[in-house]
Structure formats: structure tokens, C-alpha cells
C-alpha positions in Angstrom: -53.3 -9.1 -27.8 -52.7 -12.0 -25.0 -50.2 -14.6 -25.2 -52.1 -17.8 -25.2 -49.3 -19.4 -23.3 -49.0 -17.1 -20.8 -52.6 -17.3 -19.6 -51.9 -21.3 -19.0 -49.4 -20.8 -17.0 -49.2 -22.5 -13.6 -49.1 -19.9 -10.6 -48.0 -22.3 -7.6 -44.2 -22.1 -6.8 -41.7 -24.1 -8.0 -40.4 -26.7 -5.3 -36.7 -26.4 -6.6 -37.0 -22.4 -7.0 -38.2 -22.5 -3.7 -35.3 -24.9 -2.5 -32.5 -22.9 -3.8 -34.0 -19.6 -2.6 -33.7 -20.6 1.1 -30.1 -20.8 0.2 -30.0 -16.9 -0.9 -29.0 -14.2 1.5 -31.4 -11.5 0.0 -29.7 -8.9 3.1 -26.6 -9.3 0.7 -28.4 -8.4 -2.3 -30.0 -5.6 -1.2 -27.1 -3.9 0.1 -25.5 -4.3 -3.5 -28.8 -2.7 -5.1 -28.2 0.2 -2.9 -24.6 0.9 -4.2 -23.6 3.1 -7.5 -22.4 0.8 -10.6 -19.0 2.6 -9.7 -19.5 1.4 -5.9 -20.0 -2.1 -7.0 -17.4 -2.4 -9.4 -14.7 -1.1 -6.8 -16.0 -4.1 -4.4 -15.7 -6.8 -7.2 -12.0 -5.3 -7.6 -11.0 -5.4 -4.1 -12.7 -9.3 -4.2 -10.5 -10.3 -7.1 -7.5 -8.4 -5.6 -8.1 -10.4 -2.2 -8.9 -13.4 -4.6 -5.6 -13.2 -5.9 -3.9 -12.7 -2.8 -5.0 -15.7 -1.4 -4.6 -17.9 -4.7 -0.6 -16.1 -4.2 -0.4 -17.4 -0.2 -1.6 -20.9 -1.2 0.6 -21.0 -4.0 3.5 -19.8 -1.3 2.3 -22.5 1.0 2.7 -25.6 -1.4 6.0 -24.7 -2.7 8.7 -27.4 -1.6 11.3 -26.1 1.0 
């Protein structure tokens, strides 16, 4: 049985969807689709690492001398 609702539904594009996806580098996700779960979870750690690296540096930088 059809959903009612769904048969109403307005085909044309959204104009803010279509806004915000011309800020989306879709090269990016692809190449994240193509990795393992493993693959991608060892990036997101070596982001955070670097992540935390740099919060360390700033932190470094804004001590008083």
C-alpha cells in the first residue's frame, strides 16, 4: 500500500539543499567510501592526533614568557 504523503510530494529541488551542496567536495567523499571501516577509523585517529597537536602548539604559543 502507498503512502498518501509520499505521492504529494514536491519533486523540484530545494534551493537551500542546492545552496549548501555547492559547498560539498563530493571527490572527498568518495575517496572515504572507498576505504575499509578500519581505513577510515585510522584517518579519523591520525586527525584528532594532529587535532591535538595543534590545540598543544597553540596552547605553547599563548603561554606568558
Amino acid at each position: 500500500m502507498r503512502d498518501a504523503g509520499l505521492a504529494q510530494l514536491d519533486p523540484s529541488p530545494d534551493p537551500i539543499i542546492e545552496r549548501y551542496k555547492l559547498d560539498v567536495d563530493r571527490t572527498l567523499i568518495r575517496e572515504n567510501l572507498r576505504k575499509s571501516h578500519e581505513e577510515r577509523l585510522l584517518t579519523l585517529q591520525r586527525m584528532q592526533a594532529f587535532a591535538a597537536e595543534l590545540h598543544a602548539a597553540g596552547k605553547t604559543i599563548r603561554q606568558p614568557r
